[in-house]
C-alpha positions in Angstrom: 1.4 31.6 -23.2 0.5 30.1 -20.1 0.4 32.8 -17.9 -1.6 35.0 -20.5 -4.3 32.1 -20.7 -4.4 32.4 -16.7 -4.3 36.2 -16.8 -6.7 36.9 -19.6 -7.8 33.9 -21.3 -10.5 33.6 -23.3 -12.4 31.3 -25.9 -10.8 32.8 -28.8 -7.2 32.5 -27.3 -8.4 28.7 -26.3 -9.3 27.6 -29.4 -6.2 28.8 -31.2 -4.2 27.0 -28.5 -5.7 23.3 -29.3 -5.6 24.7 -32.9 -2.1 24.7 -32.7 -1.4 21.9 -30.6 -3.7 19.5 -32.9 -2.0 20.3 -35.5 1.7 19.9 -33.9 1.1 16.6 -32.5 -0.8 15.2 -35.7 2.2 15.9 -37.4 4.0 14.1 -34.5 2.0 10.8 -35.2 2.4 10.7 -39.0 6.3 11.1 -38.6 5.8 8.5 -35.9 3.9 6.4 -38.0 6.5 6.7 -41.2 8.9 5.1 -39.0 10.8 7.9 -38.1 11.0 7.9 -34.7 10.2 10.9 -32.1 10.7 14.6 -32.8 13.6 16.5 -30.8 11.0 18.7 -29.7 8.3 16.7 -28.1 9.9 16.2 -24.9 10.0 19.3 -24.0 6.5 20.0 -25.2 5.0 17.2 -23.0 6.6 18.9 -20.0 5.0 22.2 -20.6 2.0 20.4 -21.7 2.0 18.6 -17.7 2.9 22.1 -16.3 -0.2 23.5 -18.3 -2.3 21.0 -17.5 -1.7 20.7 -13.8 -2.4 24.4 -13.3 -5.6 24.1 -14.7 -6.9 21.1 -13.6 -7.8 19.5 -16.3 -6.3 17.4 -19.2 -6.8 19.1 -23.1 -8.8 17.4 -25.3 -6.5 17.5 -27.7 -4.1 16.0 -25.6 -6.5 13.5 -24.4 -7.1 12.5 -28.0 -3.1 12.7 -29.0 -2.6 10.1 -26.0 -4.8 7.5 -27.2 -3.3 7.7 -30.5 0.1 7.4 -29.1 -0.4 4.8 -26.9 -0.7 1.8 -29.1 2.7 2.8 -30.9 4.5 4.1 -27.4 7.2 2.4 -26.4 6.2 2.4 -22.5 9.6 4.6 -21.2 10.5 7.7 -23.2 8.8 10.2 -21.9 7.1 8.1 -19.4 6.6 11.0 -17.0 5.3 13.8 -18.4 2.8 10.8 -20.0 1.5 9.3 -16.8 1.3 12.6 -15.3 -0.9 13.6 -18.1 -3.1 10.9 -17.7 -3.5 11.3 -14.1 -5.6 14.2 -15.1 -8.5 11.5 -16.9 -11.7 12.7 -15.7 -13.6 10.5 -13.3 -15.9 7.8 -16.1 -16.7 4.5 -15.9 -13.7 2.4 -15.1 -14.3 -0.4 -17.3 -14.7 1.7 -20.3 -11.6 3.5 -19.7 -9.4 0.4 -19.2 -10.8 -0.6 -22.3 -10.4 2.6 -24.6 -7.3 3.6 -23.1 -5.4 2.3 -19.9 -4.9 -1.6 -21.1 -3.4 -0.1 -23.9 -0.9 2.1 -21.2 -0.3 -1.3 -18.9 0.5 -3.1 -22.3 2.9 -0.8 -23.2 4.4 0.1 -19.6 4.9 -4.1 -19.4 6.9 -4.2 -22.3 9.0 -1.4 -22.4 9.7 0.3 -18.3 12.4 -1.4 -16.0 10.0 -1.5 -13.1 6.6 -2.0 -14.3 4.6 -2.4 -11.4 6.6 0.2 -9.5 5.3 2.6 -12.6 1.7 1.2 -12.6 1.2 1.8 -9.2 2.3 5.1 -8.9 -0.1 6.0 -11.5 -2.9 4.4 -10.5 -2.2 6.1 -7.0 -2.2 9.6 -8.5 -4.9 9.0 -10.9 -7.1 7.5 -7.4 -6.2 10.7 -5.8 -7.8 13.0 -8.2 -10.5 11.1 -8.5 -11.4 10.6 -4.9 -10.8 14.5 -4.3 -12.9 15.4 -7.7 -15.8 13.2 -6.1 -15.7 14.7 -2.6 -15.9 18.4 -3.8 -18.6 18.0 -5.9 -20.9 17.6 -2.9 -23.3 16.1 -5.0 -25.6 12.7 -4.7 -27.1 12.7 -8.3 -26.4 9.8 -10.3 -23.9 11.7 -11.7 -21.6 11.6 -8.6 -22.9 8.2 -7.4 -21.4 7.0 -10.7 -18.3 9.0 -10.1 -18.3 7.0 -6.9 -18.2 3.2 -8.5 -15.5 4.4 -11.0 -13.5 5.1 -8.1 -14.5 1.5 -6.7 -14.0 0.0 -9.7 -10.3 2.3 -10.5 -9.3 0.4 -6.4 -10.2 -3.1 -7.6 -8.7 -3.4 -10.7 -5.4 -2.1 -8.7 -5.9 -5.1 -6.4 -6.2 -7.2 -9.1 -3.5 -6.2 -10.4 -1.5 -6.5 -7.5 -2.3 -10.0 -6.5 -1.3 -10.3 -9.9 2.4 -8.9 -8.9 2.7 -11.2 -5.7 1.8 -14.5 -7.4 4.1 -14.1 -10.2 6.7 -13.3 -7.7 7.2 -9.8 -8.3 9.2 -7.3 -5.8 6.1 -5.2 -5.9 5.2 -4.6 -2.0 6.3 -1.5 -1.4 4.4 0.3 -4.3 1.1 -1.7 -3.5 1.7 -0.5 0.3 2.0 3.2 -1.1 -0.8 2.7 -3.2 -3.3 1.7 0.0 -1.1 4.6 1.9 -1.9 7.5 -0.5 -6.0 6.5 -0.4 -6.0 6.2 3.4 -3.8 9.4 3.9 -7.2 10.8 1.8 -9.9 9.9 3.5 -8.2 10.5 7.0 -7.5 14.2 5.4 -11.6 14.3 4.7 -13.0 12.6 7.9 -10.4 15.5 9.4 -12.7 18.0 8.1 -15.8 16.4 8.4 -16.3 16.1 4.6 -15.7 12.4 4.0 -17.7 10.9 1.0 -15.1 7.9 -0.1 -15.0 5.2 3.2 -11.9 3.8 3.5 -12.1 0.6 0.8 -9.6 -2.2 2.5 -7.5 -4.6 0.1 -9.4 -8.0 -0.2 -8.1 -10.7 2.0 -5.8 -12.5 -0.6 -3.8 -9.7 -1.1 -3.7 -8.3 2.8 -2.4 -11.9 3.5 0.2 -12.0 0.9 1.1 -8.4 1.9 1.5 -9.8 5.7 4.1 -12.7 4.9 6.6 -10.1 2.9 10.1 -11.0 3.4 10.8 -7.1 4.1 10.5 -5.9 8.0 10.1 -2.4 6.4 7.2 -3.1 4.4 5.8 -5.5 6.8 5.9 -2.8 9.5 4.6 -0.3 7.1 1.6 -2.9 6.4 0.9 -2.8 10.3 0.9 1.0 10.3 -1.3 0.7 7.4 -4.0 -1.5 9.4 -3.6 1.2 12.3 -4.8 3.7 9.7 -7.8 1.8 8.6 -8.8 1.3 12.7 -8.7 4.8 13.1 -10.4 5.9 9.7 -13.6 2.9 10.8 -13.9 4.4 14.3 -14.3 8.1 13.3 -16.2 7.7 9.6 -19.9 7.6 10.2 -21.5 3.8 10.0 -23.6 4.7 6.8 -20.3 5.7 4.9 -18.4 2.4 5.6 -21.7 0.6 4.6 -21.1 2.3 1.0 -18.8 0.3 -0.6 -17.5 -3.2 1.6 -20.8 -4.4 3.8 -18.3 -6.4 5.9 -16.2 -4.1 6.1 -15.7 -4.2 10.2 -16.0 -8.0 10.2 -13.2 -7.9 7.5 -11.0 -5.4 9.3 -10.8 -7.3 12.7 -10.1 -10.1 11.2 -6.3 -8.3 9.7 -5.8 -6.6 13.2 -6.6 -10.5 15.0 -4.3 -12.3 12.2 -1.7 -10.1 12.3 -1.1 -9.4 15.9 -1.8 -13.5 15.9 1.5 -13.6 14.2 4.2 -11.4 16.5 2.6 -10.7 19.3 0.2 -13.5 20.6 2.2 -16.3 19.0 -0.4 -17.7 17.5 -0.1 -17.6 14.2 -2.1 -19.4 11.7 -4.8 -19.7 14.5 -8.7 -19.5 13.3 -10.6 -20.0 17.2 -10.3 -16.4 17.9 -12.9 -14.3 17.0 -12.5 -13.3 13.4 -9.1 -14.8 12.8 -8.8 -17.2 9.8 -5.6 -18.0 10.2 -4.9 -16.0 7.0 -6.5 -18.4 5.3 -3.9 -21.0 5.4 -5.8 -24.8 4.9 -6.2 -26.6 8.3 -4.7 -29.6 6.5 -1.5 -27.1 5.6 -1.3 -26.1 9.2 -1.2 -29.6 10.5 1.4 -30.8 8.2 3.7 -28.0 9.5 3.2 -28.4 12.2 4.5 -32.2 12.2 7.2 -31.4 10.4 8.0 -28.5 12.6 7.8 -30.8 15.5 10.4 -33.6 13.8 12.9 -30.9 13.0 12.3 -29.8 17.3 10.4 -30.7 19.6 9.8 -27.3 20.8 9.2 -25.7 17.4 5.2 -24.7 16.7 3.7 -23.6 13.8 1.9 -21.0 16.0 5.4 -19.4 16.9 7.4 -19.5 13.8 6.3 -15.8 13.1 7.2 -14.6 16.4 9.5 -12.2 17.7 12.3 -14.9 18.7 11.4 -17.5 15.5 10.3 -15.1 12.8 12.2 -14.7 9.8 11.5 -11.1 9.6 12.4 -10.6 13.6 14.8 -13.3 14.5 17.9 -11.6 13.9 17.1 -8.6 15.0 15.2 -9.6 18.4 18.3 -11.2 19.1 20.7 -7.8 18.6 18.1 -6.1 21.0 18.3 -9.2 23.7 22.3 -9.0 23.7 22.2 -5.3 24.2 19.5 -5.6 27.5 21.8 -8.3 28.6 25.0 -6.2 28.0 23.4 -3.1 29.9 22.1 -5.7 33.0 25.9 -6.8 33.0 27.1 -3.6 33.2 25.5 -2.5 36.2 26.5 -5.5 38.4 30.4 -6.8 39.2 28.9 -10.7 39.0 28.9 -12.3 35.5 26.3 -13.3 34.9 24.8 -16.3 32.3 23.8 -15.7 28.5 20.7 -16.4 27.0 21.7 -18.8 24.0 18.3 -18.2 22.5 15.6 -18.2 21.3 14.1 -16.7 23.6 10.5 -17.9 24.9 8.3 -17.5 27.7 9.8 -20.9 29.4 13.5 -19.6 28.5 13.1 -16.3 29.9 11.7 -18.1 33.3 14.7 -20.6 33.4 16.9 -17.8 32.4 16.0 -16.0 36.1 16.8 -19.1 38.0 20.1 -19.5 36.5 21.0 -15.9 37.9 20.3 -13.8 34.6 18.4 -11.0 33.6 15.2 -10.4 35.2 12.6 -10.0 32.3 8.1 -11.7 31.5 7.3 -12.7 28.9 5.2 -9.1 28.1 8.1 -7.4 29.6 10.2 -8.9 26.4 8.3 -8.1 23.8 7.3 -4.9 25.0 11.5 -4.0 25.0 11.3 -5.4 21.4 8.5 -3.3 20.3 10.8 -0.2 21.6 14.1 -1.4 20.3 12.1 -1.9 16.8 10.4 1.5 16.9 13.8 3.5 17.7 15.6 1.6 14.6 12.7 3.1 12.4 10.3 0.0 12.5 7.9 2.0 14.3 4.4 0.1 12.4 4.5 -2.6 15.1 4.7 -1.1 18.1 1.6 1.3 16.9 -0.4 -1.8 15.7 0.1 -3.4 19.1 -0.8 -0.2 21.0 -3.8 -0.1 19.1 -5.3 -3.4 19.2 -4.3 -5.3 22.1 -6.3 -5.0 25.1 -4.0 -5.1 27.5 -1.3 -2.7 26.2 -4.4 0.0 24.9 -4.9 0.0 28.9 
C-alpha cells in the first residue's frame, strides 16, 4: 500500500487510508480502555506506520490524533520506538503549547515506565530538534510564519536544557546524551554554514549546565565536551554576526568565557580563576574557592585549588598522565646504558626542573603537557588536544 500511495496516490486512495486507520486504532483504544491490554497486531502496525511516515515526511493526522489519545494510558516502553519516532515527525508550533497538549504527557509516561529515561528523552528531543531546524532552514522564508517557526525551535532547545540541569542535579548518569543532544544541533548548523544557507545560529547551553557538563567524572564525555566547545568556535567565526545576534545577544562574550574556563582547568592550571578576561571561575563562590583552598593547603603545602584539575592532580587525568610519563621515561631509559632517576610524581613545572638536575629526563613544562595532549589523543581522547590547538595562543601559533 505504500508503494502504490508513492506511485499513484491520490485523495481518494488518501482518505480511505486514514479511513481505515481511524477506525483500526479507535478500536485499539476502546480495547485499551476495557482493560484489555494491547492488541497482537499493533506493533507491527506502528512500524509500518514509522516506515510510512518517514518516507513522506510528515506524521498522519490520524496518527497524530491516535498518539495523544494513547499517551495518557501508555505505559512509557512498549513500543517505545516506533512511538518516539513518530512523534519526531510533530510539525514545527509553538513549543509551549505542544509540551502542554502533548509532550509532558510523553516525559510523564517515559519517567515512569523506560529504564533510561533521560537517555530516551534526549534522543527524542534531539531527533525532533533536527527536523525542526532543517524544516525552518528550507523554507527560506522570514514571514511571521517562519520567525515563529524559529522561537519554537528556541523554545524546543531550552526546555531540553532545562531538563538537563534537571538530570545533573538530581544526580543522574545523563552526560553523554545531553553531549549528543548539543552534538546533533551543532553537526546542523555547521552542515548549513557549509553551504552558505544557515538560518538557526548555533544556540550554546546556558552557563549552569556547560559548568556541570565540565566537572563530569567521565574523561570521554569531558573530552567530548571540549570537542563540543571547538565546534561552537568554529560555527561563531564563520556564521555571519546578524545570525549569532538572533537568538543569545551575548553569545561571543558567553562563548569565551567556556573556551577561558575550560582551558583554565588542564591547561593553564588555573582553575577556578575569574581575573582573566571572561573567565568566571565557573561560577564557583570566591568564598568556596578560598575555603579550598585552605584546606587544600593543610592536607599539602604544595596543593592549589588552581591545579587540582590539572593534568598531574585532576581526577579525570591523574592516572592516566601518569601511564604516559612512565612510558616517556621508559623510552628515555632505553636509549641510554645509565639509569637513570624516576619521577615519583606528580609531576609540575618545579618537579620537571628538579627532575633535570637529578640526571632524568629532559622535558618544560609546555613540552609536558603537550606529550600529554598526544598520548591522550592517540588513546581516543582526542577533544583536548583540539580545544587546546584552537584556543591557546601560543600553541594556535
Amino acid at each position: 500500500m505504500q508503494k502504490f500511495l508513492q506511485l499513484r496516490g491520490s485523495g481518494d486512495a488518501e482518505q480511505r487510508l486514514e479511513f481505515w486507520l481511524s477506525s483500526y486504532l479507535d478500536a485499539e483504544l476502546e480495547i485499551l480502555r476495557d482493560g484489555f491490554g494491547l492488541s497482537a497486531t499493533l506493533s507491527e502496525l506502528l512500524t509500518a506506520l514509522v516506515s510510512f511516515t518517514e518516507t513522506s515526511k510528515a506524521l498522519p493526522f490520524v496518527a497524530e490524533r491516535f498518539l495523544r489519545a494513547y499517551l495518557p494510558l501508555w505505559n512509557g516502553s512498549s513500543d517505545s520506538g516506533a512511538i518516539l519516532d513518530l512523534l519526531a515527525f510533530l510539525p514545527p508550533q509553538p513549543f509551549q503549547k505542544l509540551h502542554q497538549d502533548i509532550l509532558s504527557t510523553l516525559e510523564s509516561s517515559v519517567f515512569c515506565g523506560a529504564e533510561a529515561p533521560f537517555d530516551v528523552l534526549f534522543s527524542f528531543y534531539g531527533s525532533l530538534t533536527m527536523r525542526w531546524m532543517g524544516t525552518y532552514s528550507t523554507a527560506n522564508d522570514q514571514t511571521p510564519r517562519g520567525f515563529l517557526k524559529s522561537n519554537a525551535i528556541f523554545s524546543l532547545i531550552e526546555h531540553v536544557a532545562v531538563l538537563a540541569e534537571s538530570a545533573l542535579a538530581a544526580g543522574k548518569p545523563a552526560h553523554a546524551a545531553i553531549l549528543s543532544f548539543y552534538e546533533r544541533t551543532t553537526d546542523l548548523v555547521t552542515e548549513q554554514i557549509n553551504v552558505k544557507k544557515q538560518i538557526i545560529p548555533a544556540i550554546l547551553p546556558p552557563r549552569t549546565l556547560a559548568y556541570s557538563l565540565a566537572i563530569t567524572t567521565s574523561l570521554s564525555d569531558y573530552s567530548r565536551l571540549c570537542a563540543l566547545l571547538v565546534t561552537y568556535k568554529r560555527c561563531f567565526e564563520k556564521q555571519e554576526a546578524g545570525v549569532t545576534r538572533v537568538y543569545q545577544s551575548n553569545a561571543t562574550d558567553l562563548l569565551n568565557g567556556y573556551l577561558m574556563d575550560v582551558c583554565n582547568l588542564v591547561w593553564r592550571s588555573r582553575a577556578l580563576n575569574t581575573t582573566d578576561p571572561n573567565a568566571t571561575g565557573l561560577m564557583c563562590p570566591e568564598l568556596v574557592t578560598a575555603g579550598l583552598q585552605s584546606y587544600l593547603s593543610k592536607v599539602e603545602r604544595d596543593y592549589s585549588v588552581h591545579t587540582m584539575f590539572d593534568f598531574s592532580h585532576g581526577h579525570l587525568l591523574a592516572a592516566m598522565t601518569k601511564t604516559a610519563f612512565i612510558e616517556l621515561e621508559e623510552k628515555a631509559q632505553g636509549m641510554t646504558s645509565e639509569e637513570l632517576p624516576s619521577h615519583a610524581g606528580p609531576v609540575t613545572q618545579r618537579s620537571l626542573v628538579l627532575l633535570e638536575k637529578e640526571g632524568g629526563i629532559t622535558l618544560t613544562w609546555k613540552q609536558y603537557r603537550l606529550e600529554m595532549l598526544n598520548w591522550l589523543d592517540r588513546y581516543g581522547f582526542d577533544g583536548l588536544r583540539r580545544l587546546m590547538f584552537a584556543t591557546m595562543k601560543d600553541l594556535m601559533k
